[in-house]
C-alpha positions as CSV (number, residue, x, y, z in Angstrom):
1,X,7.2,-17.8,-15.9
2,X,4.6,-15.3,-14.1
3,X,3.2,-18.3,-11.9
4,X,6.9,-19.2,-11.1
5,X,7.8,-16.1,-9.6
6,X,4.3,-14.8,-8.0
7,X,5.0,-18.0,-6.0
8,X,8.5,-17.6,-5.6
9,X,7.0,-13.9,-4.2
10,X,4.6,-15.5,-2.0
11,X,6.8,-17.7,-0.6
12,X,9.8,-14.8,0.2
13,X,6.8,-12.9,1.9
14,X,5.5,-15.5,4.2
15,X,9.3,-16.3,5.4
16,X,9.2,-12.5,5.9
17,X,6.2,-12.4,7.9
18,X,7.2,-15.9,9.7
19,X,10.5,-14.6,11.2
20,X,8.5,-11.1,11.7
21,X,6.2,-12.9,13.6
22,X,9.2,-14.7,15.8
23,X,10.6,-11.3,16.2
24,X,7.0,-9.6,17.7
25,X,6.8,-12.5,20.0
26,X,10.3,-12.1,21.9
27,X,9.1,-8.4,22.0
28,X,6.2,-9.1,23.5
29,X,7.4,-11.5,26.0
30,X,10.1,-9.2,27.4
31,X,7.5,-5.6,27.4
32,X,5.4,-8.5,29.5
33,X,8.4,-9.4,31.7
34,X,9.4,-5.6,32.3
35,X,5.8,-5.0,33.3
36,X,5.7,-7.6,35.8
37,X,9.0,-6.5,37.3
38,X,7.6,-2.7,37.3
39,X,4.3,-4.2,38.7
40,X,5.9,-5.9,41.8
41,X,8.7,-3.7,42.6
42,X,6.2,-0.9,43.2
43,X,5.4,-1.9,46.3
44,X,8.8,-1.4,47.7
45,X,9.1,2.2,46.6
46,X,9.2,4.6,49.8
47,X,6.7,7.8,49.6
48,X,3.6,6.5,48.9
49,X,4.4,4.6,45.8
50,X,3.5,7.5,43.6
51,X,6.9,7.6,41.9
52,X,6.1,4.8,39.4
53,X,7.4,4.7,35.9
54,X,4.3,3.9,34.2
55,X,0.7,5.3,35.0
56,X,-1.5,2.7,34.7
């Protein structure tokens, strides 16, 4: 019974950490897309361009 459910554990965790990994990638692909906007719409701001959003 104790094998049965450390692998029925096992597998709930790694479907966990699956869709948790799915998750952290659509994350990361829109912080990357946001950045690239920021990035090129910098250029356009009047003053200098010191009035970014970010300081990087």
């Amino acid at each position: 019974m104790v094998p049965i459910l450390l692998i029925l554990l096992l597998a709930i965790v790694l479907f966990g950490v699956g869709f948790l990994w799915d998750v952290l990638w659509w994350i990361a692909l829109a912080v990357l897309v946001i950045w690239l906007l920021g990035f090129f719409m910098r250029g356009s701001t009047a003053g200098g361009g010191r009035s970014r959003w970010y300081r990087w």
